[in-house]
KEMAR-995846 format. One record per atom (N, C-alpha, C): x, y, z; residue in one letter. Coordinates in steps of 0.02 Angstrom, whole numbers, plus 50000, padded with zeros to 5 digits. Each point is the difference from the previous one (the first is absolute). Layout:
N
XYZA...
END
This chain:
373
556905375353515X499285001250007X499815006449962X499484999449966X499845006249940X499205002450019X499915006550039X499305000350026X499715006349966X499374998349967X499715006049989X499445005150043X500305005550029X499395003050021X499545004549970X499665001050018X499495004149995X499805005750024X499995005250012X499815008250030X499825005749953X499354998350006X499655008649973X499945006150025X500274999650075X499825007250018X500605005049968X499795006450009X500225004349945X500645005650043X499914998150078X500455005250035X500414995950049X500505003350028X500534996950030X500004998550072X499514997650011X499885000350106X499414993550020X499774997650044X499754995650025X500364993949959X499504994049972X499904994649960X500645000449970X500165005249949X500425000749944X500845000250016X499835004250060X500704998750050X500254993950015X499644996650019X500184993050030X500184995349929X499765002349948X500114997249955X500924999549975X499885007750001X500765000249993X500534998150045X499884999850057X500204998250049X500084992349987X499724996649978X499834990449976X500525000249966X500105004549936X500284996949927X500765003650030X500185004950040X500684998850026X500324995450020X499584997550064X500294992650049X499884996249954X499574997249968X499954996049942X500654999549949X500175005349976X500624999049968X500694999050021X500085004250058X500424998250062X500164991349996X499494998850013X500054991949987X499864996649968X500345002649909X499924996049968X499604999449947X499235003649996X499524997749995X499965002349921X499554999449973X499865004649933X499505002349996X499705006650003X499635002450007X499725004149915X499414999950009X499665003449915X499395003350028X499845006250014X499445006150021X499974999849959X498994998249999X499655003049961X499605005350013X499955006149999X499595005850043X499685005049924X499875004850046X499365003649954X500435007549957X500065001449946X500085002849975X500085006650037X500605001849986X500005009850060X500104997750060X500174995050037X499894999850068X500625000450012X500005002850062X500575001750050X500644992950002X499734994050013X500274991650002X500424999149958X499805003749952X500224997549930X500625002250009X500225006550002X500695003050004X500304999450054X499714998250049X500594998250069X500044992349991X499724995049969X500054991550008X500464999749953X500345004249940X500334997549937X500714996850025X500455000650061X500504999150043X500064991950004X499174998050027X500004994650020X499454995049981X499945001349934X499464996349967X500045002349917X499864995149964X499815001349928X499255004250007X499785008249980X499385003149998X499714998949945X499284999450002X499764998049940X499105005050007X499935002549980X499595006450004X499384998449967X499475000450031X499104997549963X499745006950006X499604999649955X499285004550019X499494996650030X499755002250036X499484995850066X499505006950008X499294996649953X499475004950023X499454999250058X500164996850027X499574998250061X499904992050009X499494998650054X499844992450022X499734994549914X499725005449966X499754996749926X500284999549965X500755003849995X500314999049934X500174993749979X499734997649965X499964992049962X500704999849973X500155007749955X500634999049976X500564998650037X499875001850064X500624999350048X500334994650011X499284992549993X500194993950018X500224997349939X499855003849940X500044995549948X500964999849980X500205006550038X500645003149989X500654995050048X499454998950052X500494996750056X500124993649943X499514995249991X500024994949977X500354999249944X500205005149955X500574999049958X500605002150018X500035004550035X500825001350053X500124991550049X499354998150039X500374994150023X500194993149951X499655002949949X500334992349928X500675001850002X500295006749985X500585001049973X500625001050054X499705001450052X500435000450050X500244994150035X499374994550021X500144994750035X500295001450071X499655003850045X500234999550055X499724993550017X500544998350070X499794993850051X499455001150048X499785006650019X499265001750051X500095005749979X499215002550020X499915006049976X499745001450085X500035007750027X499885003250044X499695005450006X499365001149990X499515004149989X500085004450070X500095008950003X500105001850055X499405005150007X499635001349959X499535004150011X499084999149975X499655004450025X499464999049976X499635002249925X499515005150006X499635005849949X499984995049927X499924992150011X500094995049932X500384996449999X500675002950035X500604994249970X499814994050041X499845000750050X499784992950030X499544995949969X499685001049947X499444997149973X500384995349934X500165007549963X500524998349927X500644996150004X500325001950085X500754997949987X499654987950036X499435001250035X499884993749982X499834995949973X499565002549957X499834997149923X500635000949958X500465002549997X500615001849958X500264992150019X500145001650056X500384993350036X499914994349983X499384999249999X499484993450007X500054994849933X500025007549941X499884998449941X500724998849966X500565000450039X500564998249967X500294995750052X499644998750045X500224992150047X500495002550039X500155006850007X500565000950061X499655002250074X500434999050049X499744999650077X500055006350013X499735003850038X499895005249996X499585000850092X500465004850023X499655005050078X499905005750007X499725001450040X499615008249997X500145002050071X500155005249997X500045004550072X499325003750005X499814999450051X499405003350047X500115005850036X500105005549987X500115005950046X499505003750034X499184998150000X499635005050014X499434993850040X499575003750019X499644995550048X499275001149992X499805005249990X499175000249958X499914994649950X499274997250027X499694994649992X499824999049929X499954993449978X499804999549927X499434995950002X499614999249985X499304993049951X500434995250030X499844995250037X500304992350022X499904996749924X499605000549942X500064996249957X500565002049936X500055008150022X500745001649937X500444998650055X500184999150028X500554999650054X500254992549978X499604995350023X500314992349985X500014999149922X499615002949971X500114996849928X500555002849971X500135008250012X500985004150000X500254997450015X500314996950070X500384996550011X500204994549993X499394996249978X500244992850001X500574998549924X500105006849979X500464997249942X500855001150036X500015002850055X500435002450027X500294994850059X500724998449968X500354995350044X499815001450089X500215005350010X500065003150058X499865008049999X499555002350045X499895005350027X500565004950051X500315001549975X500475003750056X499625007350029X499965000050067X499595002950023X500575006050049X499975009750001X500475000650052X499795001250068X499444996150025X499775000250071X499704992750001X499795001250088X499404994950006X499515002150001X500035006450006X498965001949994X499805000149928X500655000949955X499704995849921X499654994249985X500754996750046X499664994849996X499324994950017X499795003350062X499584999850025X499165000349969X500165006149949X499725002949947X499784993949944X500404998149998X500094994049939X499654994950022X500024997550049X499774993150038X499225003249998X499895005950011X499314999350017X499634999949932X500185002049955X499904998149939X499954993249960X500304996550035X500004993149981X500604996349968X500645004049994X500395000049959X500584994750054X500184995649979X500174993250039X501065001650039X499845000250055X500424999050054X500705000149971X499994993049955X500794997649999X500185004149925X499485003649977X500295005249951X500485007150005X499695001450065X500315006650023X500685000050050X500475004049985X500724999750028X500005010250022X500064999350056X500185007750023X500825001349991X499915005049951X500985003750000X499805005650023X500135002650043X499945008850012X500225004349972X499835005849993X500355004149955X500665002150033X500475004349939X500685002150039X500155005450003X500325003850055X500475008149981X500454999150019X500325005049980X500745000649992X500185004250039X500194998350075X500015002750045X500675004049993X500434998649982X500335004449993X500185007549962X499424998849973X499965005849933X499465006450058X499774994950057X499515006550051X500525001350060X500384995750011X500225004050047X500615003250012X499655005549995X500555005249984X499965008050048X500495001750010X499915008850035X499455003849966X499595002550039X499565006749974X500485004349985X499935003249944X500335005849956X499365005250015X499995003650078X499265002750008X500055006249985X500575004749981X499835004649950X499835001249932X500004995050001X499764998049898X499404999049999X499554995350063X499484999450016X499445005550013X500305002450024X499585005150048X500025007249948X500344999649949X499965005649935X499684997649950X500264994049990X499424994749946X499205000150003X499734998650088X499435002450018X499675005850027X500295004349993X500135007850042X499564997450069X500454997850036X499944997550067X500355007950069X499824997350050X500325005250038X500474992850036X500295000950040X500434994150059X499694998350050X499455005650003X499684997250065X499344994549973X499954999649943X499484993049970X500124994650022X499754997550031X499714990749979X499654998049940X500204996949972X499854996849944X499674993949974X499464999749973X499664993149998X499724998849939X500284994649960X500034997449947X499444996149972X499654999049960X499474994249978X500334998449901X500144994949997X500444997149929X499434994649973X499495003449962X499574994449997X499785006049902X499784993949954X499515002449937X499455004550060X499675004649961X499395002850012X499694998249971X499704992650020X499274994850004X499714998950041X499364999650017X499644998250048X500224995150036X500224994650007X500224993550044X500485002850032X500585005950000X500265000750016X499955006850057X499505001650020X499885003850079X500105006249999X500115004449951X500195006149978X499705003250058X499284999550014X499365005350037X500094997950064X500104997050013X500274995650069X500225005850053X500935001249947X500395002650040X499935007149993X499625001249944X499535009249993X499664999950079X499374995650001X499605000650045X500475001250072X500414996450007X500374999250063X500385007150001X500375003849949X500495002149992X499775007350041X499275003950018X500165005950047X499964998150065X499834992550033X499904996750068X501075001350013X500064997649962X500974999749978X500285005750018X499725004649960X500245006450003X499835004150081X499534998350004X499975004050080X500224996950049X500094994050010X500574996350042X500785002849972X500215000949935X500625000749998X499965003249935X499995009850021X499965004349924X500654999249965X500534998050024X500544997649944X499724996649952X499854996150002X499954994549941X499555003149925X500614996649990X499895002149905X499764991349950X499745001249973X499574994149974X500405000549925X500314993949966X500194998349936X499724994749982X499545003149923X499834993749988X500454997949937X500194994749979X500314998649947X499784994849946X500054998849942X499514998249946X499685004849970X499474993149933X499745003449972X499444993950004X499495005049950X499344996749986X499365003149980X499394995949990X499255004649978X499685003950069X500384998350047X499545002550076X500655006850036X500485001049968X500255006450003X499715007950017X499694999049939X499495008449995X499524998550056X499754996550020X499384998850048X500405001050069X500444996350017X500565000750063X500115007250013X500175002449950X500305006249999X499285004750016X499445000449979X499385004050026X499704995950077X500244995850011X499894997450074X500285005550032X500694999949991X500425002750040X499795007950001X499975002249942X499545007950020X499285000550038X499844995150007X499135001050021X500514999750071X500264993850029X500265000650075X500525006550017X500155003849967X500415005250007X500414998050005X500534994449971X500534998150012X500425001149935X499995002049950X500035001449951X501045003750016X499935001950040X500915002749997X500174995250057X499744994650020X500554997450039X500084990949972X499664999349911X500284995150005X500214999949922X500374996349985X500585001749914X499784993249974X499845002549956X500034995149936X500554999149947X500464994550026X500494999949971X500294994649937X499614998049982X499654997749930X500484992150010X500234997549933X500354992749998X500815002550002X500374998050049X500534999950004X500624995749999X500505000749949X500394992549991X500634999950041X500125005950061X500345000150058X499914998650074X499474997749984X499764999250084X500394995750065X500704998449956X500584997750031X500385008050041X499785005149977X500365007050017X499345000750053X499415001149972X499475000450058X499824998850060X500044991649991X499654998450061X500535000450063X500594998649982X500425000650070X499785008250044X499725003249966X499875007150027X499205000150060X499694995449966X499395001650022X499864996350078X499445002550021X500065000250087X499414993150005X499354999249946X499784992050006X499674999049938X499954993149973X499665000049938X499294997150035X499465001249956X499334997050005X499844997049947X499434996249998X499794995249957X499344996550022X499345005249979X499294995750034X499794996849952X500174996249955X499984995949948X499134996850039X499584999049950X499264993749988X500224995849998X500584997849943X500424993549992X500605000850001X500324995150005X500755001249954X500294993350021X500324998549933X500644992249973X500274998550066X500505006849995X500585000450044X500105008150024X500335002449945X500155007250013X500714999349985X500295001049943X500645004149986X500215007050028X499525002450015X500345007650026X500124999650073X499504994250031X500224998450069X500634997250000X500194995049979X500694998249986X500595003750012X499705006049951X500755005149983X499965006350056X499495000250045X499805003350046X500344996950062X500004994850005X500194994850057X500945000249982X500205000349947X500684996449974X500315007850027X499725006849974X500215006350019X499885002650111X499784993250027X499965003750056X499505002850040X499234999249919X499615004750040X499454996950039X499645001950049X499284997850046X499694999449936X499394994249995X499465000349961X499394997750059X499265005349971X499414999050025X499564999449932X499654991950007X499714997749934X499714996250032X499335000549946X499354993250018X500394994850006X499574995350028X499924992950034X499694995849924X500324999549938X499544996949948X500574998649980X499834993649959X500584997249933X500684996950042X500545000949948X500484999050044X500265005150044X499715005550004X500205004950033X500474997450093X499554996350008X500284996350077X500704998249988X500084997349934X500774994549984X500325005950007X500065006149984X500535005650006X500095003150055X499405003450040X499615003950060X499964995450044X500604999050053X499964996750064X499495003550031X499475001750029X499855003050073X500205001950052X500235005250003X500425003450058X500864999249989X499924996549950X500834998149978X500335004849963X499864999449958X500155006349959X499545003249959X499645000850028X499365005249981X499344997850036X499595001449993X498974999050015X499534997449941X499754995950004X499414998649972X499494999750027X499275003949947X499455001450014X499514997949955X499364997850010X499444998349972X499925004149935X499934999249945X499965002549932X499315004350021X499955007949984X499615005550017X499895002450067X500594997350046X499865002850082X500365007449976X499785005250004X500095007449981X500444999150087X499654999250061X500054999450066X500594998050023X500014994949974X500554996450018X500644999549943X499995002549956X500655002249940X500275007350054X499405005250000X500375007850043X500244996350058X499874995650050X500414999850065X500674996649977X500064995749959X500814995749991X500095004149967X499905006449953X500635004949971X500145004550036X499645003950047X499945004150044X500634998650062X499944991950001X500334998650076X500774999549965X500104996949936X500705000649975X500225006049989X499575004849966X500275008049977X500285000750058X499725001450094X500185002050030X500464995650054X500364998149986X500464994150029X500454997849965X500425003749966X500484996249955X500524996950022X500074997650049X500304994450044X499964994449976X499114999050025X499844992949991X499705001049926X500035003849927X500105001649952X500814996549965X500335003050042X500804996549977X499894992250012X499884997650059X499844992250008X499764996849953X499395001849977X499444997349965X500454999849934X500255005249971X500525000449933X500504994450008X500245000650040X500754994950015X499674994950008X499634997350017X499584991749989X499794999249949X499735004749943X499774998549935X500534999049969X500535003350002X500754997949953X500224993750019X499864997650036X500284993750042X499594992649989X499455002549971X499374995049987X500305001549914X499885004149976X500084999349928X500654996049974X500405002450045X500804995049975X499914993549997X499574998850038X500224991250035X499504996749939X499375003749993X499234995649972X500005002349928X500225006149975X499855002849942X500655002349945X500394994950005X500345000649972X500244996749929X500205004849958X500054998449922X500274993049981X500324998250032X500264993349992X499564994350012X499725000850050X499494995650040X499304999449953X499795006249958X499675001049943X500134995849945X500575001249990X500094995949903X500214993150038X500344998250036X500094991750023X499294995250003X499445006050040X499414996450014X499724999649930X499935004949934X499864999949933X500484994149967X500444999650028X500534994049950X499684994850029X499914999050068X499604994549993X499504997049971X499365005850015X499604997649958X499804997949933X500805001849959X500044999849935X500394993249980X500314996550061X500124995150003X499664993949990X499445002050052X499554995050019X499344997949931X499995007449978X499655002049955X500294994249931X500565000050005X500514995449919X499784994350035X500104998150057X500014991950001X499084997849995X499735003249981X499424998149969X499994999949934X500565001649962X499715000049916X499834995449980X499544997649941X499794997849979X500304993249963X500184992350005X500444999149945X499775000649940X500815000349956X499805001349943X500275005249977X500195006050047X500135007849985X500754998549978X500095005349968X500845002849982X500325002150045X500324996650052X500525002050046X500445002449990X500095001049931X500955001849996X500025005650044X499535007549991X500235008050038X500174996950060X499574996350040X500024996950068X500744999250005X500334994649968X500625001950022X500475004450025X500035005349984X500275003150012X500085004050058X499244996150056X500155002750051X500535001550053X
END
């Protein structure tokens, strides 16, 4: 089996992760893999292991040239399906690419903000199958109009073993000039609006006077940074929370920290919940997206109504000060992630669909690559 994907994003974490994560187990078994990604990007140099890399310039959702580029890489390449994993165009180009050289071709869905019901079905309908990594994606999709027996949920995966690991908490606690007596509370999100930044500002001196330990990390980047950061001086909070920008260790991190948050507007799924859950830790996150598929209720962590300021300070407040039922809540998220989110269970559910995806070709096509599955 000879599959081409697709990935424009330019850095090594959410979407792009999972990607690489695919074209491992993918080759593991067999597979042949050919990345096509965006010039400079992070993908490019960690996928070369387990995939032929093949490097575009990609100027945005319009670049015409982009599609015109796919369409002569898929003449010469001849993959058997193509696997479009991202958005910002390639979903547009990599299905007209497809379309126009007669190969079958699926797209992964990672995000859950709404589109036009009329670009929605007319995108997809070139697309064998929709692989979706929730059901509130999916959910998403249906209301759009976009038809039932198209969409297949794979969840996303971590690598639980790469989180759980001993806190190394003097490395920690010098890394962040922490004292020992901190509690620690994490938010792993871009600094974009959908993602709740002001939320956990607003909440964060209700926090603090229930429990003056707590030290606030935010991690990422983005255009709503500088603005976060003058929030936090207008509330006088300005020395008790770190901005600790994009980090490609957060396998050393998170086993340290005391709970992650996440008041997400929307969200797919949540990769950082994942690796939050796989390391042990409590999570308190809106009630939106797939957020539920990760965030048991009372299981291993709290969920709350997307902008309850009210009700985000009482579920961090009641974990900061209880790390008992803090340890519980951790040890059930490692225990949920093994069983549901696991890397294997990821690329098997993608091999399927890439299966199902061939036994639709077209007759007529050149089967020979096929062989070789």
């Amino acid at each position: 089996m000879h599959i081409l994907h697709i990935e424009t994003g330019r850095n090594l974490y959410g979407g792009a992760l999972q990607v690489l994560y695919l074209l491992r187990g993918l080759r593991e078994r067999g597979v042949e893999n050919i990345l096509v990604c965006s010039t400079g990007s992070d993908i490019s140099r960690a996928a070369a292991p387990y995939a032929d890399v093949r490097t575009m310039p990609m100027k945005g959702e319009l670049d015409v040239s982009f599609g015109l580029r796919l369409i002569r890489f898929i003449k010469n390449s001849r993959p058997d399906l193509i696997h479009v994993h991202s958005r910002r165009g390639a979903d547009i180009w990599g299905a007209f690419a497809a379309r126009s050289r007669h190969v079958p071709a699926v797209i992964t869905r990672r995000v859950d903000n709404p589109e036009p019901a009329l670009l929605a079905r007319l995108k997809y309908r070139y697309y064998e199958r929709i692989v979706v990594i929730s059901e509130g994606i999916r959910r998403v999709l249906l209301s759009e109009g976009v038809p039932a027996d198209k969409i297949v949920c794979v969840p996303s995966a971590v690598d639980a073993r790469r989180f759980a690991v001993p806190c190394d908490r003097q490395w920690f606690l010098r890394e962040f000039g922490l004292l020992p007596t901190h509690r620690t509370i994490a938010m792993i999100a871009q600094f974009i609006p959908r993602k709740g930044h002001r939320v956990l500002i607003d909440a964060a001196p209700q926090i603090l006077a229930g429990c003056p330990a707590a030290r606030f990390i935010l991690f990422g980047k983005g255009p709503l940074e500088k603005e976060i950061q003058r929030l936090c001086a207008r509330k006088r909070i300005a020395d008790k929370v770190i901005f600790g920008g994009f980090r490609d260790d957060l396998e050393r991190i998170l086993p340290c920290l005391d709970l992650v948050v996440h008041p997400a507007e929307m969200e797919g799924l949540g990769v950082s919940l994942l690796q939050a859950a796989a390391a042990g830790v409590p999570i308190v996150a809106s009630r939106v997206g797939g957020i539920p598929e990760i965030v048991y209720d009372g299981v291993n962590g709290y969920l709350v109504e997307a902008g309850d300021v009210g009700g985000m300070t009482a579920r961090m407040t009641g974990i900061l000060l209880n790390p008992e039922h803090a340890g519980r809540l951790g040890s059930a998220g490692l225990e949920l992630v093994r069983y549901r989110f696991s890397i294997d269970a990821m690329v098997n559910g993608n091999l399927a669909v890439y299966r199902e995806g061939l036994s639709k070709r077209k007759p007529g096509r050149d089967d020979s690559s096929a062989a070789r599955t």
